[in-house]
N, C-alpha and C positions, 0 to 999 in steps of 0.2 A: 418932662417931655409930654407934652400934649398928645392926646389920642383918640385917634379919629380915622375915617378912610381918605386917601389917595390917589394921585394917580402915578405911577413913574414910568419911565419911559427906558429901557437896557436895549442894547445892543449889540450884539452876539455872533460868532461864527459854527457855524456847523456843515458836518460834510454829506449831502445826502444822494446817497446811489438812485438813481434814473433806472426805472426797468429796461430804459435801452442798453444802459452800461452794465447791469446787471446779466444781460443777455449777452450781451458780445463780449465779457467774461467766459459764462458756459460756452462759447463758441470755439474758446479756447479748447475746452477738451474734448473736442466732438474727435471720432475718428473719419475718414475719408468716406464713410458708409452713410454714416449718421446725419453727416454733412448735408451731402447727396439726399440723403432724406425731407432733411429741412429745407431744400431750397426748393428740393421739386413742392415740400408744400408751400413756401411760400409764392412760389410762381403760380397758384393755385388760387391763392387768395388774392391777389393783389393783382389786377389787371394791367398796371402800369409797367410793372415786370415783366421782363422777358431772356431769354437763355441766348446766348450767341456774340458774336462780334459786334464792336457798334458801327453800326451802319453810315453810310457814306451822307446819308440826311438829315443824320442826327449830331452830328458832329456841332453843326451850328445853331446857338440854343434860340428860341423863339422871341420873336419880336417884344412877347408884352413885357413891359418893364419893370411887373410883380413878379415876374418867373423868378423861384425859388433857384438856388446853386443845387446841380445836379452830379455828382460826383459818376465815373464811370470806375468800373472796377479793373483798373490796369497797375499790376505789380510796379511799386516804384515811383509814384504819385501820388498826392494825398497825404493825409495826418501821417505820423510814424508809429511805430509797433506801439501795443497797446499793452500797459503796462497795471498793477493794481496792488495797491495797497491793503498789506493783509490785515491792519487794523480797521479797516474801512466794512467791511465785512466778511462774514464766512460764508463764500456759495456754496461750498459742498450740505451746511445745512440748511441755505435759503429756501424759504417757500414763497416769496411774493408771488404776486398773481401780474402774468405780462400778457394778458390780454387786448385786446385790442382798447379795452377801451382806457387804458395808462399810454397817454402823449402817441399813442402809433405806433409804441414799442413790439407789440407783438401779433400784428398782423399774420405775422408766417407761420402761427403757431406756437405750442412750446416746445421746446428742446425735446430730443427723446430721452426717455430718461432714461440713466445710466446707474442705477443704483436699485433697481427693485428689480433684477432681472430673475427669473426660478432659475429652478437648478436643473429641470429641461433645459432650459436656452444655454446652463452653463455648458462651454466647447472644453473639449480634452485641452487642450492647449491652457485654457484658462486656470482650469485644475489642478494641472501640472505646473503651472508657475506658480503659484501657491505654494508650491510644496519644496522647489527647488533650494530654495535659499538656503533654509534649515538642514537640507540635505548635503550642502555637498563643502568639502571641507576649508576652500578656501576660494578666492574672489577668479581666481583663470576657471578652475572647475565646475564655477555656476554659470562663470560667461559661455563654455562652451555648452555645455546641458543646456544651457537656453537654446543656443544655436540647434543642437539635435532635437528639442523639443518643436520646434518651427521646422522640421523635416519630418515629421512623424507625419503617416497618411490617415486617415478616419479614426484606422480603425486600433490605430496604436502601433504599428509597425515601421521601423527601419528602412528607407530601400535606398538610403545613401552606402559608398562605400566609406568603410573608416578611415582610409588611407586619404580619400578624395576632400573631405573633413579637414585632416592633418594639413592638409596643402593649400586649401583655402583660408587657415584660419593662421598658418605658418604655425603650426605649433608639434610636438613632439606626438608621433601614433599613439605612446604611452597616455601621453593625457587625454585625446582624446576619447579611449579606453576607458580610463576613468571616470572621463564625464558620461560614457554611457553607461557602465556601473551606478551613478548619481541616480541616475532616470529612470534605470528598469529598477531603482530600489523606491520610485513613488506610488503611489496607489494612483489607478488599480491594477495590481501586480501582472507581470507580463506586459506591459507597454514597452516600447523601446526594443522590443523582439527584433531579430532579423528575418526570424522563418517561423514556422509552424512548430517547428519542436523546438525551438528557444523559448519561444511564450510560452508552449506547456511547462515547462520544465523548471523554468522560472515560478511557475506557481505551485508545480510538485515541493520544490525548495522549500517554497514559503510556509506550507503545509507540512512540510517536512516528511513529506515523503519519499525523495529522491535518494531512493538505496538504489544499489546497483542493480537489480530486477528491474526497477523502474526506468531507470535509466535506459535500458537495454529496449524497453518496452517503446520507450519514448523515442527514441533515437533511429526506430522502425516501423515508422507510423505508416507506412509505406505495405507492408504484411496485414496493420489492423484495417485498412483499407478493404485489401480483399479476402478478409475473413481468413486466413492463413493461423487459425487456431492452435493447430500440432505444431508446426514450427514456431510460432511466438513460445508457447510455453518450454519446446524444448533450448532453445537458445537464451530465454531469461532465467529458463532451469526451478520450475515450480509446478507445483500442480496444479490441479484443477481450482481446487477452492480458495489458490492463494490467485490465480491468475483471474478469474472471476472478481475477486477482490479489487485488483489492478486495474481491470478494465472499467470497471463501475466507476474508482476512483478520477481516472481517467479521462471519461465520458463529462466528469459535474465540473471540470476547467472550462474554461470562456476561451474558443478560439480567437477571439476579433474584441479582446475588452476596452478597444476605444468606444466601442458603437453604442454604449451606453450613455455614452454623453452628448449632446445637443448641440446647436451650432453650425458653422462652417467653421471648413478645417483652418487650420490655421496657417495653410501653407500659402493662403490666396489672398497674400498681401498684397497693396500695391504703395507701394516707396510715397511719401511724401517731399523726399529731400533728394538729389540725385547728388554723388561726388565722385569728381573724376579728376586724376591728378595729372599735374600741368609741370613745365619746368621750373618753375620756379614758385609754385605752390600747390594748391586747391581752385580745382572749378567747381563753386557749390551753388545748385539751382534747386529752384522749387518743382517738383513734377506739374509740366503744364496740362496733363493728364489729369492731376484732380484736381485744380483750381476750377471752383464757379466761376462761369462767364455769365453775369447778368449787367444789363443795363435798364433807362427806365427808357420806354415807348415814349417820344419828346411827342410826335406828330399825333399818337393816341392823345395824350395827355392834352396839347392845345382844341383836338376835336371836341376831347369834354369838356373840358371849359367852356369853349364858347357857348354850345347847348347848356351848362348848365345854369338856371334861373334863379332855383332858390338857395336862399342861404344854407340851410341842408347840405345840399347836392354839392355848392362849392366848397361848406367843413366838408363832407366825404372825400371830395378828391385832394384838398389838400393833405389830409390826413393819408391818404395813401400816397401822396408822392410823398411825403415823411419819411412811412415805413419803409419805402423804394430806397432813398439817400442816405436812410439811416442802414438798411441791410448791407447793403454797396460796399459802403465803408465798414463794417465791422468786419465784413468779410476780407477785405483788403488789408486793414489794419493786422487780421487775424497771417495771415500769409506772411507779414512782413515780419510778425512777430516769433512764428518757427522758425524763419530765414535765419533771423538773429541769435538766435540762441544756437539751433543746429550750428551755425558759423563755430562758435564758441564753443561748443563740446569741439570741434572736431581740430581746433586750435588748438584745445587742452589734451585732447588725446591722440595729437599726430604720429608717436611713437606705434599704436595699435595700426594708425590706416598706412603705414611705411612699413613695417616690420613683425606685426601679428599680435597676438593677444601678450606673449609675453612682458610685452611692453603696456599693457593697461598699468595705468597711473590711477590712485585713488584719486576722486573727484566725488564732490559734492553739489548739491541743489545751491547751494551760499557762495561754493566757490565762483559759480558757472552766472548765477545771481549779483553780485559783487563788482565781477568783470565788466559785464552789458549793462551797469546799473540800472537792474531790474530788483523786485522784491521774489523771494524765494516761490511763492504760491504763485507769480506768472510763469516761472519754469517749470514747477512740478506738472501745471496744465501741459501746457507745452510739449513737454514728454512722452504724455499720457497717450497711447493711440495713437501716437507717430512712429513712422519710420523713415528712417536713410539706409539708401543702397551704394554699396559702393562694390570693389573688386574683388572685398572678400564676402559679399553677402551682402542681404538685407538685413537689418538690427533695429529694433526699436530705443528709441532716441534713449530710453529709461538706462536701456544696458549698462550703456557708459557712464553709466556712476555706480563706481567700486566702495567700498570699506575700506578704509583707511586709519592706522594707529599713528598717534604723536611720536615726533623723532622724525629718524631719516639724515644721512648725511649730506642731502641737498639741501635741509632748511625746512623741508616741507614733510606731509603725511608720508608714509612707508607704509606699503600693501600689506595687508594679511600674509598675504603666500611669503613675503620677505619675510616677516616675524619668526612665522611659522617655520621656515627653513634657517633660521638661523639655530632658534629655540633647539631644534633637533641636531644641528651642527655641535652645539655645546653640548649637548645630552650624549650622544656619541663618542665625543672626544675626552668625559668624563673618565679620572681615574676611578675607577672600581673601589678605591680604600676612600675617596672622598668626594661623595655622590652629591651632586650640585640639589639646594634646596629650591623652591622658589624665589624665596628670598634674595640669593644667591645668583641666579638668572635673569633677576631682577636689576640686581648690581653688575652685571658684565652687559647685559643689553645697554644699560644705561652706556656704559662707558662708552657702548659703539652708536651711540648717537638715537638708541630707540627709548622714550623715557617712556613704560606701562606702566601700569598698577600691578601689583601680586596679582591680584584677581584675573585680569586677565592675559597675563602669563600661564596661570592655572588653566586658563580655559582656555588658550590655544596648546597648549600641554597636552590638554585631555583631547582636543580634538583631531591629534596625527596620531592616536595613539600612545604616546607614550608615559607612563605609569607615576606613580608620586615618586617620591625619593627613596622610603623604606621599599615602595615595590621594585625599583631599579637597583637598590642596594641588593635587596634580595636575588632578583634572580643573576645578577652580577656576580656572586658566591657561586650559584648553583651552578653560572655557567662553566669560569675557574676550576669547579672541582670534577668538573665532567673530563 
């Protein structure tokens, strides 16, 4: 074979993200704030844009017969939800640059960013869901915890009633007890209080102070107020050097330990999704409350034109009516695209919006994914900083996806809390002479349609409480001989 240089000629396909597409991605996970942000700046930048209804003049596009297609931002028109292949790229670590000067893409600015925020800006609310999950024992108990964490006021405080809780979420007073148990047990200790002397006391606990002195002390915060020194000490029943002690103790608890944290509170949501039930289904809308209303200024637009002379001047305005018809539609696209998916949560979890938490179904990013054939990373955006209101509350879209174990006598996942309460049904009903192993619980879950692993049989075991097998055998004896 002969050798030498060449020339050859291949032909190839490749898929390349546009910093427009790449941005109207991010737009996906903007919250209703951040949004607002970005359009007031781009209405900043971009002259041809403007905020409002479109006008009775603008309706009919202009004579010259190079005018560009101008899209208006009206729900329900236009390309369809905007969907994104998560082989295509990863946004959450993209850094291209969308500045103006890539095709027009980013006239409006960049996105705010959403990942480098301090721990100033972080809000109690933020904190506290963090912490939530690992906290509480099974998928109703974090659903509501969330719920009471989006009622906390600044400063860390309760002022729903429990009762009132129970009835909007249709669930048992017991659980929601529970789930405030969850919350006053996150850092930083004393949140979730009702009053004054729950949050102290709550940190006395944790400190492990709260002997009955203390308690007495606490529970009469009312006397240390107005220096009522003889009587605190004779009704906590100490003296001088021990009640000095107390009071100092006292003194170094955080009345108000939200106010540490930064932000706005988190109660000052406003719905993205509104759902109102109908006879014979769901009426689900978009809040037309934070939808951007932008259109592009047609009669601006033909003024500069015609003044403009040089080649210059007409790239600059073409380039901004770009960014105008490209904003438009991603924002639109973006709308239709929470429509869709909210639809389909609320499709898959219509047991909760009919009948209460009890009825949460595991659901998944795949499942919800799958159904809309969308790709998993346009839901999880989607999610992200959304919220739907409905009769029992506002929820952020995320909530509605529970944990879920294989099995289930439907065919399909079984909740944790089902496991979990079965797990403890058989542990219960255990004879005493022959104490069920893992293994063992393993084999009768299976039979009733939940197929685990040991492993996490073991670890919802451990997480109601109840002991290995030699420890159940054990105190099983002990109890017997009592």
């Amino acid at each position: 074979m002969a050798l030498g240089p060449r020339l050859d000629l291949r032909q190839s396909q490749s898929l390349v993200m546009t910093p427009q597409l790449q941005q109207a991605i991010k737009l996906l996970a903007l919250s209703n704030l951040e949004i607002e942000t970005f359009v007031g700046e781009a209405l900043e930048a971009n002259p041809l844009l403007e905020a409002g209804e479109v006008r009775a003049e603008d309706r009919d596009p202009p004579a010259e017969s190079d005018q560009p297609e101008i899209h208006d931002a009206t729900p329900g028109q236009g390309d369809e939800a905007l969907d994104i292949d998560p082989g295509s790229l990863d946004t959450d670590r993209d850094t291209g640059d969308w500045s103006a000067e890539h095709s027009g893409a980013g006239a409006a600015g960049d996105a705010p960013d959403l990942e480098n925020r301090s721990n100033e800006d972080l809000s109690l609310a933020d904190h506290l869901e963090a912490q939530v999950g690992p906290a509480s024992p099974d998928a109703v108990a974090e659903f509501i915890a969330r719920h009471i964490i989006g009622l906390l006021d600044e400063a860390g405080y309760l002022g729903t009633d429990l009762r009132d809780i129970a009835v909007s979420l249709d669930v048992p007073l017991a659980r929601v007890e529970e789930a405030l148990g969850v919350v006053q047990s996150l850092d930083p200790t004393g949140v979730g209080a009702r009053s004054l002397s729950e949050c102290l006391a709550l940190q006395a606990k944790e400190a492990d102070r709260y002997d009955p002195c203390m308690e007495v002390l606490i529970d009469n915060l009312e006397l240390v107020a107005k220096g009522a020194v003889a009587h605190l000490k004779r009704i906590c029943r100490v003296d001088d050097e021990d009640f000095a002690e107390m009071l100092s103790e006292l003194r170094g608890y955080d009345p108000k330990p939200g106010l540490k944290f930064g932000g706005s509170p988190s109660g000052a949501v406003v719905p993205d999704v509104l759902l109102r039930a109908k006879d014979d289904g769901w009426d689900i809308q978009l809040n037309e409350d934070t939808l951007p209303r932008l259109v592009v200024n047609r009669s601006y637009y033909v003024e500069l034109r015609a003044g403009a002379t040089s080649k210059d001047a007409k790239g600059w305005l073409s380039e901004k009516l770009a960014d105008a018809n490209w904003l438009i539609k991603a924002l639109d696209q973006r709308q239709k695209t929470i429509l869709k998916v909210a639809a389909e949560i609320v499709k898959q979890q219509d047991g909760f919006f009919r009948r209460g938490v009890s009825e949460l179904r595991p659901l998944t990013l795949k499942t919800v994914a799958e159904a809309i054939d969308m790709h998993e990373s346009t839901v999880s955006r989607v999610t992200s900083n959304k919220f739907l209101h409905c009769e029992r509350g506002t929820f952020e879209l995320k909530y509605f996806f529970t944990s879920g174990v294989g099995g289930g006598t439907d065919g399909e996942g079984a909740s944790a809390e089902a496991v979990k309460a079965r797990i403890k049904a058989l542990c219960d009903a255990e004879d005493p002479k022959k104490i069920l192993s893992d293994d063992k619980l393993v084999e009768l879950l299976k039979a009733e349609g939940f197929d685990l692993a040991r492993r996490t049989v073991a670890k919802y075991r451990e997480a109601i409480g109840i002991g290995s097998s030699v420890q159940r055998r054990r105190a099983k004896k002990l109890a017997a001989m009592g």
